[in-house]
Every structure is written in C-alpha cells, then in structure tokens.
C-alpha positions as CSV (number, residue, x, y, z in Angstrom):
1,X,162.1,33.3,86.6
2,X,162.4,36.9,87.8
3,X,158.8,38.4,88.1
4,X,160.2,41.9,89.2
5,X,160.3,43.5,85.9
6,X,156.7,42.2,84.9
7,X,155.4,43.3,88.5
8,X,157.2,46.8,88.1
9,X,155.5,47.5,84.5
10,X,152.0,46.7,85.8
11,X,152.4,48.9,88.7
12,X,153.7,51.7,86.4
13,X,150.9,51.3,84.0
14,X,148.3,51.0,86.8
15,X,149.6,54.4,88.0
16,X,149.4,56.0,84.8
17,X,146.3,55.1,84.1
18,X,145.3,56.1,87.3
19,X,146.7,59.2,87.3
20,X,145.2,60.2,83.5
21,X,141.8,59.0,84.6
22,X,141.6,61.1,87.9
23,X,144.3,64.0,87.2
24,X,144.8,64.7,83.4
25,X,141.6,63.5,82.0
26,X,139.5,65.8,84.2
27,X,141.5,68.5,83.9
28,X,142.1,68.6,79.9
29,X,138.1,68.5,80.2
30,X,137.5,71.1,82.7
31,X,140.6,73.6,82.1
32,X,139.4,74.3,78.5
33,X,135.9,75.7,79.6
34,X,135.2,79.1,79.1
35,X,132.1,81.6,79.6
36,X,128.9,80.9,77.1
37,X,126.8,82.7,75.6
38,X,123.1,82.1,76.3
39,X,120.0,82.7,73.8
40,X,118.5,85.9,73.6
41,X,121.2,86.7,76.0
42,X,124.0,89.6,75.1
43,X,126.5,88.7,78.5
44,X,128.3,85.5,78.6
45,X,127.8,83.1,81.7
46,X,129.2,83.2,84.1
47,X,130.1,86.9,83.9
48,X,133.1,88.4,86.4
49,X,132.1,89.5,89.7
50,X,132.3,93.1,90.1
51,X,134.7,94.5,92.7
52,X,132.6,95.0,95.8
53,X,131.1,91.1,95.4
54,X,134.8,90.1,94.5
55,X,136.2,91.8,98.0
56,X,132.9,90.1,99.8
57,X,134.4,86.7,98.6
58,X,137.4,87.5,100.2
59,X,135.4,88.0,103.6
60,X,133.3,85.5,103.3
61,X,136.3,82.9,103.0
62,X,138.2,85.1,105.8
63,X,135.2,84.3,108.1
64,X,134.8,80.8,107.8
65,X,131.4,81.1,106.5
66,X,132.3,77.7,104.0
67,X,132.2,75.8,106.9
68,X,128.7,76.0,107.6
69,X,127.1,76.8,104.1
70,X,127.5,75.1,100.7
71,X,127.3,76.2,97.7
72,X,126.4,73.3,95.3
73,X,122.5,72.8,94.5
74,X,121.8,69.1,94.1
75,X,119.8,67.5,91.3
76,X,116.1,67.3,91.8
77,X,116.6,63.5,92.3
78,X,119.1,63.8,95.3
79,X,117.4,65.3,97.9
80,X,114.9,68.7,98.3
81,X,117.1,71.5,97.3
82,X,114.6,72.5,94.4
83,X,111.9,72.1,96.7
84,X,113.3,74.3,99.5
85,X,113.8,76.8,96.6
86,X,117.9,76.6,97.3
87,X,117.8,75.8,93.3
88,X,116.1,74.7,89.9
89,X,118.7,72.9,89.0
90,X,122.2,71.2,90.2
91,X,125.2,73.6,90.0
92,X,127.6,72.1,87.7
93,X,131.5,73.3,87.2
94,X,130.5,75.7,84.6
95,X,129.0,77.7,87.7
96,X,132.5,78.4,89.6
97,X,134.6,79.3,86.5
98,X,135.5,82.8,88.1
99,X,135.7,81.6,91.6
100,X,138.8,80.9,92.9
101,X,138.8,79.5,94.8
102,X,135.1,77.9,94.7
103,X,133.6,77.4,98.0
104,X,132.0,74.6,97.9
105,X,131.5,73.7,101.2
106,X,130.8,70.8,102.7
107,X,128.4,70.6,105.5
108,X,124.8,71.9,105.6
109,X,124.5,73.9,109.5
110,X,122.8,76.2,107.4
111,X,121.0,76.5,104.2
112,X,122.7,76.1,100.8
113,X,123.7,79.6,99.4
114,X,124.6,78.5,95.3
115,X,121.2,80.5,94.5
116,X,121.1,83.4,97.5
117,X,121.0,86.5,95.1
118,X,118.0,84.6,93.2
119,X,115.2,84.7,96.5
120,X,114.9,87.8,96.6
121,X,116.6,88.7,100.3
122,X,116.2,92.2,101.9
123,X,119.4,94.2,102.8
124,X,118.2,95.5,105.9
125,X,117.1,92.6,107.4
126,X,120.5,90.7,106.2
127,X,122.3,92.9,107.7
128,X,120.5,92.6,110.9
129,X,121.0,88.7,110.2
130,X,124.5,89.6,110.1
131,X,124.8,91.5,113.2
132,X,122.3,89.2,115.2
133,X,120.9,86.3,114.4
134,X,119.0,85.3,117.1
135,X,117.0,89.2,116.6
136,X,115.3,87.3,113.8
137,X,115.8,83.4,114.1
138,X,115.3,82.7,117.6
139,X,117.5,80.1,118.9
140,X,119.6,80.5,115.7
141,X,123.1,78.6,115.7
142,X,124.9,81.0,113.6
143,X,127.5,83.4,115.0
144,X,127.0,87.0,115.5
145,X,129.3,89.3,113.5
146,X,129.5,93.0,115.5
147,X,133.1,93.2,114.2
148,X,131.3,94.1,111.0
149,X,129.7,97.0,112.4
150,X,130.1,100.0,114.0
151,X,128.4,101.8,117.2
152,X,128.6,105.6,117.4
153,X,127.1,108.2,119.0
154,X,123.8,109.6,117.5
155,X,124.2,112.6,115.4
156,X,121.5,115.4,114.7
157,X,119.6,112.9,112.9
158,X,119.2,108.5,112.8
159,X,121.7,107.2,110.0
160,X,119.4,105.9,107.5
161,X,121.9,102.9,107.4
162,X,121.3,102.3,111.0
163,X,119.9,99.1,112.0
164,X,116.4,98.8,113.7
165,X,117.3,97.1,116.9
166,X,115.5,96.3,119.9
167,X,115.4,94.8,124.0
168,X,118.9,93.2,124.3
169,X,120.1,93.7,120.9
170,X,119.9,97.3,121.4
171,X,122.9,99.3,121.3
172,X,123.4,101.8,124.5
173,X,121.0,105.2,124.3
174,X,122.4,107.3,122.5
175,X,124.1,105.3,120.1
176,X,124.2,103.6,116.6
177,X,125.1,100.6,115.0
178,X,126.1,101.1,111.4
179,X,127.2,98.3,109.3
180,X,130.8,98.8,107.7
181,X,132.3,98.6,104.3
182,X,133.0,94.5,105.0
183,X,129.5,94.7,106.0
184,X,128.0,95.6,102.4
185,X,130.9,93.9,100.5
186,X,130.0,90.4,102.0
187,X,126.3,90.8,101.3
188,X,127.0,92.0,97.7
189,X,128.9,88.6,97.0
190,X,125.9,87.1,98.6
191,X,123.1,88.6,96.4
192,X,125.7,87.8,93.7
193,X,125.4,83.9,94.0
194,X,123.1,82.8,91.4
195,X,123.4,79.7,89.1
196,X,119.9,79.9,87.7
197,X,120.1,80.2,84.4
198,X,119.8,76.8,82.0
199,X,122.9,75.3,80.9
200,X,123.3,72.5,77.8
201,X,124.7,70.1,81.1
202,X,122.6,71.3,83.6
203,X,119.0,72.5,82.1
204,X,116.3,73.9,83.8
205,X,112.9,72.0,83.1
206,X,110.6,74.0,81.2
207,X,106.9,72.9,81.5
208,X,105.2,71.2,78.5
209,X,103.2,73.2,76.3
210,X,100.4,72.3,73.4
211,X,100.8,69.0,72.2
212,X,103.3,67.8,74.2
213,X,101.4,68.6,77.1
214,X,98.4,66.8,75.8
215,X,100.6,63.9,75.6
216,X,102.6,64.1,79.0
217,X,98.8,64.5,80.4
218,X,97.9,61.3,78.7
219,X,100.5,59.1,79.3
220,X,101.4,60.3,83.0
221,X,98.6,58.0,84.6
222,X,99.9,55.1,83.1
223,X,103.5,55.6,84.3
224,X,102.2,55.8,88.2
C-alpha cells in the first residue's frame, strides 16, 4: 500500500500546528496589546517616548550598545537582578510596546539597563561615563565615546556643560570638552528606561500589612 499520501498529511499537519503554536498563536496574543491604564494613574503604560529619548534610541542602536547591555530584568527567582537593584520585577512584553525595535540584548558585559532612568543617575557624571570610562571605573571594559563630544577653545568664561576632567583625561590647556546633541539624546533615552510600575502579569510585591502580616509572621517559621 502507498504510505505517501498518509506521510505527506502528517507532515502538513505537524507543520501547521507548528507554525500556529510558535508564529500565529503568539502573535494573535501579543499584536492585540495595547497601553493600560494604571490606578490612580491618569497616563496609560507604557506612554510614547518623547523625541529627544526617541532620537537617543536611534544612537544607542547605531552604537552597538545592545551588544553589551540588556534590557530585560529577570524574575526574582532567576538570578539577582532585584537584588542588584537592575529591577522589582521581570520585564514582560507589555514593557517594549513602543520600542521598535526592542533591544533586548543578549549578553551581560555590563549591567542590565531595563530600569536605568529608575536609580537615580547623575548627568554629569554620565556624561563623563560616556566620554571616559575608565575616569570613573578604573579598569572599566567599556569603550570610550569622544565622537560624542566636542573640544574647543575656552571662551571668556568655563561652559557650564563642560566636563570636569583631570591627569590624562584632560583635554589640552586651553580647551573644552562639551558633550554634543547625540551626547544628551542618548542619555535622555537612558533615564527614560523604566519598567517599574506593577503590571496584572508582572506585579510588584507589596509588603503585608495588618493581619496578613500577622499571619505571614506566624506561619513563615514553619515554612523554613
């Protein structure tokens, strides 16, 4: 008897079912989400990124920065991002719906950066980061940026956006370094990454209060 037909149809069905399990499926789910709104919240999440952040995106991508940083906080349970403070919770797809593309990442040379905008990071001494950052990490492995910058001669009086350097860092007497436009657009997208606000899939933990605390307090010893 000729088994062609029979094999044929079970390949066919194994590929469609394959190919609504990992293709349609997924994206029926995930193409029909949309920005929520939060309690005692008037903006939706996640909300657009404004212009300047938008144009830092751009940059960061341009620069390669993905393929030293992630940007996906894992659950509490899979390793020490909340602890390192990269995160209270895991980032979930709701997090990237305006980024396109999201920049995931992949490896961790550097620290996580889903939550950079939410630990309270200093401009100046980002920008110095930017420019060099073995001025501030000693024996740091990420790559200077100068091209982000700009050295010119001193004027009548310091730029206020000058950078404070120092020993070899320095630029030449009589000169500047100012960071450029790129400069502030790529740290604007970077103080806008934050996913810390609690979502019905991804919620933060809040801590137990009154009675429920008296009971997490009595039944905790028992559970160690």
């Amino acid at each position: 008897m000729n088994q062609g037909p029979f094999i044929f149809v079970g390949i066919f069905f194994t590929m469609a079912l394959s190919w609504y399990g990992f293709v349609f499926k997924p994206t029926l789910d995930l193409g029909r989400q949309a920005p929520v709104k939060l309690d005692g919240v008037v903006q939706l999440y996640p909300g657009d990124r404004p212009g300047l952040a938008q144009q830092g995106a751009e940059i960061y991508r341009a620069n390669g920065c993905v393929v030293c940083h992630t940007q996906q906080a894992r659950d509490a349970k899979d390793g020490s991002d909340k602890a390192r403070g990269w995160g209270q919770r895991l980032t979930v797809p709701q997090d990237y719906l305006f980024d396109n593309p999201p920049q995931l990442g992949q490896v961790r040379v550097g620290p996580d950066l889903a939550n950079f905008g939410t630990r309270s990071p200093d401009l100046k001494s980002q920008l110095l980061h930017l420019y060099a950052p073995r001025a501030l990490v000693k024996g740091s492995v990420m790559p200077p940026y100068p091209y982000l910058f700009q050295q010119r001669k001193l004027g009548p009086h310091p730029s206020p956006d000058a950078l404070a350097l120092s020993g070899k860092f320095a630029p030449p007497a009589g000169f500047e370094i100012v960071p450029t436009s790129q400069a502030y657009s790529l740290l604007a997208y970077l103080f806008s990454l934050r996913a810390d606000v609690s979502l019905y899939e991804a919620p933060i933990p809040k801590p137990p209060t009154n009675g429920v605390a008296q009971a997490v307090e009595v039944i905790a010893p028992a559970v160690k």
